[in-house]
PAMARDREN-423316 format. One record per atom (N, C-alpha, C, CB): residue in one letter; x, y, z; atom name. Coordinates in Angstrom, 2 decimals, always signed. Each point is the difference from the previous one (the first is absolute). Glycine has a CB too. Layout:
N
PT r      px      py      pz  a
PT A       X       Y       Z CA
...
This chain:
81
PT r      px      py      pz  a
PT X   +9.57  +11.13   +4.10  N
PT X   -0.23   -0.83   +1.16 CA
PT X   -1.11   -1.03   -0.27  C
PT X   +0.76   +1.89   +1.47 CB
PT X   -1.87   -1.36   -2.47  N
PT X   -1.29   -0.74   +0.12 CA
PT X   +0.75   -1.66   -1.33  C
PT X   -2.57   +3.09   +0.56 CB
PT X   +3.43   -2.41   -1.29  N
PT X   +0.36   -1.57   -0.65 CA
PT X   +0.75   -0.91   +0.40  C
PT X   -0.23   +0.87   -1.48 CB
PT X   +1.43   +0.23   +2.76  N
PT X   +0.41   -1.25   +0.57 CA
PT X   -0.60   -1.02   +0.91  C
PT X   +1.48   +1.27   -0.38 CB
PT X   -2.44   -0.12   +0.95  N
PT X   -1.11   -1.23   +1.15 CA
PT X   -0.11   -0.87   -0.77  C
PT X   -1.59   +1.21   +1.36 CB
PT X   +0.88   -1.06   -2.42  N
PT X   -0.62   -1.03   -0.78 CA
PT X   +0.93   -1.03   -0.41  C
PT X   -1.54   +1.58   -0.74 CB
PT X   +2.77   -1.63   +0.15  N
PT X   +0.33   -0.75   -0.65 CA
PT X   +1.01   -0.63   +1.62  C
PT X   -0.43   +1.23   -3.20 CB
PT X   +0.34   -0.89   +4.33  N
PT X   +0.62   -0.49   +0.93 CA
PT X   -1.22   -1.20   +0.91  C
PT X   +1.83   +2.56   -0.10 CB
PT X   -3.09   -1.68   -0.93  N
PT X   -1.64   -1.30   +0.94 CA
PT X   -0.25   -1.04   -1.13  C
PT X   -1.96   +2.07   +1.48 CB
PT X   +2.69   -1.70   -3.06  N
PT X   +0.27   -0.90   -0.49 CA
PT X   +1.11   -1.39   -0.12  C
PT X   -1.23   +1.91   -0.46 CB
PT X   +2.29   -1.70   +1.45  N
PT X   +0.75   -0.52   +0.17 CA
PT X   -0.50   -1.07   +1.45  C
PT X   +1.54   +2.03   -1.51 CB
PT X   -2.07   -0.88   +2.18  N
PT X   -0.84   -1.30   +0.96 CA
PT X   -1.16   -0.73   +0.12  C
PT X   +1.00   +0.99   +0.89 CB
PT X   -1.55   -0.60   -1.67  N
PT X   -1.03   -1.16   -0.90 CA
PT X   +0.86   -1.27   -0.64  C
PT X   -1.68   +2.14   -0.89 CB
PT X   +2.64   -1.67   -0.35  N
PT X   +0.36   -0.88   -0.08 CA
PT X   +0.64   -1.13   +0.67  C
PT X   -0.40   +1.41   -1.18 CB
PT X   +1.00   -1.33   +2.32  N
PT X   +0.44   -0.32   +1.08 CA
PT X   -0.59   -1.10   +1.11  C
PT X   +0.68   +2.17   -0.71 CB
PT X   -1.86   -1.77   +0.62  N
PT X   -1.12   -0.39   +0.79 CA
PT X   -0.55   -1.38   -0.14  C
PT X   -0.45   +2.23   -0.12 CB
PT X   +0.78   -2.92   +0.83  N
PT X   -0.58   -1.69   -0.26 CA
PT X   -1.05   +0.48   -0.50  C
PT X   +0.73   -1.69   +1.83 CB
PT X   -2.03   +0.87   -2.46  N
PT X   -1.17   -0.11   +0.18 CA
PT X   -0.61   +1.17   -0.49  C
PT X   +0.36   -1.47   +1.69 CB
PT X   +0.28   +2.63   -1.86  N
PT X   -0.89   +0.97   -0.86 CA
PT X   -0.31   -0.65   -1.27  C
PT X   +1.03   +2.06   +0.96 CB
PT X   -0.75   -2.75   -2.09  N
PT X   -0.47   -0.45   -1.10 CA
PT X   -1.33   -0.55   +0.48  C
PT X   +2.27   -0.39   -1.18 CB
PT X   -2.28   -0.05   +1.85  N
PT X   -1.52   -0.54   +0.47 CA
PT X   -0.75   +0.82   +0.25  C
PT X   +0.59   -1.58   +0.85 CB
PT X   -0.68   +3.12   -0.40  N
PT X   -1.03   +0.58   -0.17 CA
PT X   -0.06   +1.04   -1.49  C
PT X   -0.09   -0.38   +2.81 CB
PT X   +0.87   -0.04   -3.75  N
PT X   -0.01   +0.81   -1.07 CA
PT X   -1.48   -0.93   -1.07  C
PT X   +3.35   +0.98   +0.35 CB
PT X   -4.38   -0.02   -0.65  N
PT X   -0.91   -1.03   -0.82 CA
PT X   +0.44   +0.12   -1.70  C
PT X   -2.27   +0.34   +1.97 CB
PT X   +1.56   -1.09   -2.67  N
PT X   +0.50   -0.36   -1.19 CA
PT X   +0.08   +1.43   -0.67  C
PT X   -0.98   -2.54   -0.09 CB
PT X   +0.41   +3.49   +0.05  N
PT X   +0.14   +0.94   -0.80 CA
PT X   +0.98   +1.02   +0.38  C
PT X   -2.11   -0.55   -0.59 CB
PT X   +2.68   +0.29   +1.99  N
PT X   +1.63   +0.17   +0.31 CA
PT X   -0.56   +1.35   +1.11  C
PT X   +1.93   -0.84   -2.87 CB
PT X   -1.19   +1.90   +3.65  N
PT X   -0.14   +0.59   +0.45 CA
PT X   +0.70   +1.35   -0.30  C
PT X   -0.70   -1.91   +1.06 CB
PT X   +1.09   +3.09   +0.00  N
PT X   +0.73   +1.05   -0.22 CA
PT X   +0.22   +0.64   +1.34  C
PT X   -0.84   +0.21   -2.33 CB
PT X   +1.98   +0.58   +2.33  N
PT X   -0.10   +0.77   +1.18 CA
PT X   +0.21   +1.78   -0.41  C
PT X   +1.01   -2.43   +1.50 CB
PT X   -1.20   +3.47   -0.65  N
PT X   -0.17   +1.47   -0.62 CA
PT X   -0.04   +0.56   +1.23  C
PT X   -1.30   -0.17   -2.22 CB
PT X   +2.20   +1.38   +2.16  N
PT X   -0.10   +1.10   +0.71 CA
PT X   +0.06   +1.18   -0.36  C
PT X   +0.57   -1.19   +1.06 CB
PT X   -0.93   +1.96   -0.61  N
PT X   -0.30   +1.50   -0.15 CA
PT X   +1.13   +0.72   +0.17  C
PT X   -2.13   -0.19   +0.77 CB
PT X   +2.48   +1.43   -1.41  N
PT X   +0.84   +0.86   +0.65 CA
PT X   -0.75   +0.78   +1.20  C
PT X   +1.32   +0.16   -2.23 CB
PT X   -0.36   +1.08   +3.01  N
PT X   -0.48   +0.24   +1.17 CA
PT X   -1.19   +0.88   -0.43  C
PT X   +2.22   -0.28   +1.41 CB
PT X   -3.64   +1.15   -1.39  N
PT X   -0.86   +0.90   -0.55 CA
PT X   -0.27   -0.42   -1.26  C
PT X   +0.73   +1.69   +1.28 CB
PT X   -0.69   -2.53   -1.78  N
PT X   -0.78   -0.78   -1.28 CA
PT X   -0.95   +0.75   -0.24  C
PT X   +0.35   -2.20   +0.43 CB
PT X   -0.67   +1.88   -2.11  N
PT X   -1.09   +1.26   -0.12 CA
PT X   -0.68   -0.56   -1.69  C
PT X   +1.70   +2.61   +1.67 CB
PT X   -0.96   -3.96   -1.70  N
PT X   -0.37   -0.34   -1.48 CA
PT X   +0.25   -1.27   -0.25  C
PT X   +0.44   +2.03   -0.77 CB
PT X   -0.88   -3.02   +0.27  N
PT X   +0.68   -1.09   -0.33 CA
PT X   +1.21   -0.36   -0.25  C
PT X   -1.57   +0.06   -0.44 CB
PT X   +2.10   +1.46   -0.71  N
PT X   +1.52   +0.05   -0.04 CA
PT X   +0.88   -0.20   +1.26  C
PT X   -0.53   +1.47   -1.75 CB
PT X   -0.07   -0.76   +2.81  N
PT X   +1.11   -0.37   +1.14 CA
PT X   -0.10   -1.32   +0.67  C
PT X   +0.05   +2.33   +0.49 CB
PT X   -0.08   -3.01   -1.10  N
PT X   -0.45   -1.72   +0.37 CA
PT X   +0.91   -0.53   -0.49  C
PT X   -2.28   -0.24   -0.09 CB
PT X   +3.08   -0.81   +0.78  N
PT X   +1.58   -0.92   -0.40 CA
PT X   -0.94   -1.04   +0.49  C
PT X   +2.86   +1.31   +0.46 CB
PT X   -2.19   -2.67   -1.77  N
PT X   -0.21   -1.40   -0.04 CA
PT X   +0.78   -0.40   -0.78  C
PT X   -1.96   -0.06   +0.50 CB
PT X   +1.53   -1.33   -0.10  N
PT X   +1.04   -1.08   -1.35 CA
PT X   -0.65   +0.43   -1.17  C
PT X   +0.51   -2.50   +1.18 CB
PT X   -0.05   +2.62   -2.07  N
PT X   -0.27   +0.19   -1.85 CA
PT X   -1.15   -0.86   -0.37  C
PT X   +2.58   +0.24   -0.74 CB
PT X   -2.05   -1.83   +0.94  N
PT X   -1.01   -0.95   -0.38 CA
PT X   -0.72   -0.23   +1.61  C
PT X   +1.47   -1.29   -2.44 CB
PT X   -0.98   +0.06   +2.63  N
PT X   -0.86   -1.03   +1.63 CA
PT X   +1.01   -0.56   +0.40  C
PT X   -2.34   -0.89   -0.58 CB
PT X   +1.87   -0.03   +1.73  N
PT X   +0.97   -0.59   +0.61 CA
PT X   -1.13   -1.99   -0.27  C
PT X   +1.49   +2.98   +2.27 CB
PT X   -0.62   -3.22   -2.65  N
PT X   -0.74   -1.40   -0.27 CA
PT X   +0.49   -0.92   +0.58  C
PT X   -0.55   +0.46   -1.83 CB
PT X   -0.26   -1.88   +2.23  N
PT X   +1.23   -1.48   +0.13 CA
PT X   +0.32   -0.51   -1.07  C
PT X   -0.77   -0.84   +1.81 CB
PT X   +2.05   +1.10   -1.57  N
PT X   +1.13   -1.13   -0.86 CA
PT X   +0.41   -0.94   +0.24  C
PT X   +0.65   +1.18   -0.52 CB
PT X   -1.00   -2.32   +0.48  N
PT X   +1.17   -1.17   +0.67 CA
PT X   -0.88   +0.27   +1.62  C
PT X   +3.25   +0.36   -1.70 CB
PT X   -3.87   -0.38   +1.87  N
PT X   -0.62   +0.08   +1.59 CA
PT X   +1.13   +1.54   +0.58  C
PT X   -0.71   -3.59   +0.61 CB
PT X   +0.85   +4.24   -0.95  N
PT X   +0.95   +1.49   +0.58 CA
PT X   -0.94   +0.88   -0.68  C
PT X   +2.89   -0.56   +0.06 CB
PT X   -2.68   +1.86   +0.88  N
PT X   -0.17   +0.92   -0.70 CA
PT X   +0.63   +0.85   -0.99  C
PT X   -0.89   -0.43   +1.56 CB
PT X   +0.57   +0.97   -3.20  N
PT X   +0.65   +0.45   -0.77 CA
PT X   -0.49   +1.35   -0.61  C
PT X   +0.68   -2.27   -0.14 CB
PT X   +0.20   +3.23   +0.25  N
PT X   -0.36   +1.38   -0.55 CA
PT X   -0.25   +0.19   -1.41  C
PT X   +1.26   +0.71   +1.70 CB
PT X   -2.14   -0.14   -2.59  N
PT X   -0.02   -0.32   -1.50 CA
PT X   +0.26   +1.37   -0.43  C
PT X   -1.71   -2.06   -0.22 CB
PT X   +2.65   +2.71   +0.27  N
PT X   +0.32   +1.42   -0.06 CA
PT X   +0.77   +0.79   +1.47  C
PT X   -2.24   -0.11   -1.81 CB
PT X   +2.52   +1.44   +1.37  N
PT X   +0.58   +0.36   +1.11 CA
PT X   -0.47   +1.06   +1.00  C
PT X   +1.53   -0.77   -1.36 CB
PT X   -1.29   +1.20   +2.23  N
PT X   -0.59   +0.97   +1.17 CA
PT X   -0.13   +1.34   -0.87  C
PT X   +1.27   -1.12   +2.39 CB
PT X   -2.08   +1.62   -2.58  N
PT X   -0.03   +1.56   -0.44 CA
PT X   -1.05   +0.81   +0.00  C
PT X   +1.40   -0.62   -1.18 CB
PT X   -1.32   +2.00   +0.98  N
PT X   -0.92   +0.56   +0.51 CA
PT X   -0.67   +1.02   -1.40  C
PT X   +1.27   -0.31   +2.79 CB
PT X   -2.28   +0.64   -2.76  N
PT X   -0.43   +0.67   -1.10 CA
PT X   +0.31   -0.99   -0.90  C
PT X   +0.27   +2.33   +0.63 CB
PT X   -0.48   -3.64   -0.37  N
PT X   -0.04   -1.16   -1.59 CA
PT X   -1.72   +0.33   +0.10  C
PT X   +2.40   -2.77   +0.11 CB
PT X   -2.80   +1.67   -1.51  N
PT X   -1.26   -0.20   -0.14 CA
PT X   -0.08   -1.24   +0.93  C
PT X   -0.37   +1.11   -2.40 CB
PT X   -0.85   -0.40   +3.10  N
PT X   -1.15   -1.08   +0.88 CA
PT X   -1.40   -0.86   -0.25  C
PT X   +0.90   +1.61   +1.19 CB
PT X   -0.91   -2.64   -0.94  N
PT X   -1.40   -0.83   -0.11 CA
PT X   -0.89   +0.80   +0.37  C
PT X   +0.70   -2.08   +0.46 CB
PT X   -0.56   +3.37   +0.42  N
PT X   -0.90   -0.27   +1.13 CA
PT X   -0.39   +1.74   -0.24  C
PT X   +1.19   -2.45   +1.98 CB
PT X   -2.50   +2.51   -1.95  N
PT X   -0.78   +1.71   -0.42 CA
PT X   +0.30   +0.80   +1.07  C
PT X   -2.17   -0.68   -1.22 CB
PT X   +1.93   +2.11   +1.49  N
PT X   -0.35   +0.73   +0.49 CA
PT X   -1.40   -0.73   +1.46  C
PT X   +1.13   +1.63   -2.70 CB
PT X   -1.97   -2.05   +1.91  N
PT X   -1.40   -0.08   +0.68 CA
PT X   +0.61   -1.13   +0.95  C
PT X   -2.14   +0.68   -2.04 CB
PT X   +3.14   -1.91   +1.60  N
PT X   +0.25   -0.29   +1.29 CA
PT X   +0.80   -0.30   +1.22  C
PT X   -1.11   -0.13   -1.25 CB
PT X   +1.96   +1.55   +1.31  N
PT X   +0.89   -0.01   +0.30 CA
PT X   -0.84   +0.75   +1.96  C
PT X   +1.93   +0.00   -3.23 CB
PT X   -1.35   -0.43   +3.53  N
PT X   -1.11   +0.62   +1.83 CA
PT X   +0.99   +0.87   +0.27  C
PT X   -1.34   -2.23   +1.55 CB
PT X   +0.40   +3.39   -1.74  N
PT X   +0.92   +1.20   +0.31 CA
PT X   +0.52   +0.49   +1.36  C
PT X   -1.14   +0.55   -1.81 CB
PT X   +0.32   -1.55   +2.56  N
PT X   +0.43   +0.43   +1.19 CA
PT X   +1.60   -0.75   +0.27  C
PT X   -2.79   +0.36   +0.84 CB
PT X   +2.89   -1.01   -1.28  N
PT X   +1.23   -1.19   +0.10 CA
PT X   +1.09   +0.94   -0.68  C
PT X   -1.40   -2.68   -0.34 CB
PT X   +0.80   +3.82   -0.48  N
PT X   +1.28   +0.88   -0.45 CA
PT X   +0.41   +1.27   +0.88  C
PT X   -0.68   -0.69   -2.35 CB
């Protein structure tokens, strides 16, 4: 469930007039948790980012979960899990 959300909030991003405009140069991401998360592993995102292309937004990899993340342990807000 947690990759289809995702790749269904990736579809409406892309979608979205004017979201390229709030994407900054070093591109963005989106991530969700499974339900009782308990580790980074249970964390789904795009692979790479979502960048502007052509003024749109563009995925640089695909939705998945237990890929490798940019992003540590230390800052992940646990309460948000």
């Amino acid at each position: 469930m947690v990759l289809k959300n995702l790749e269904e909030a990736l579809e409406i991003i892309k979608k979205s007039p004017g979201f390229s405009n709030l994407i900054p140069e070093v591109g963005c991401n989106i991530a969700m948790a499974i339900p009782d998360a308990s580790s980074i592993l249970d964390v789904a995102a795009v692979s790479g980012r979502i960048v502007r292309l052509k003024n749109e937004p563009h995925a640089v990899g695909c939705v998945c979960i237990r890929c490798k993340q940019p992003y540590s342990q230390d800052r992940i807000d646990r309460d948000a899990l």
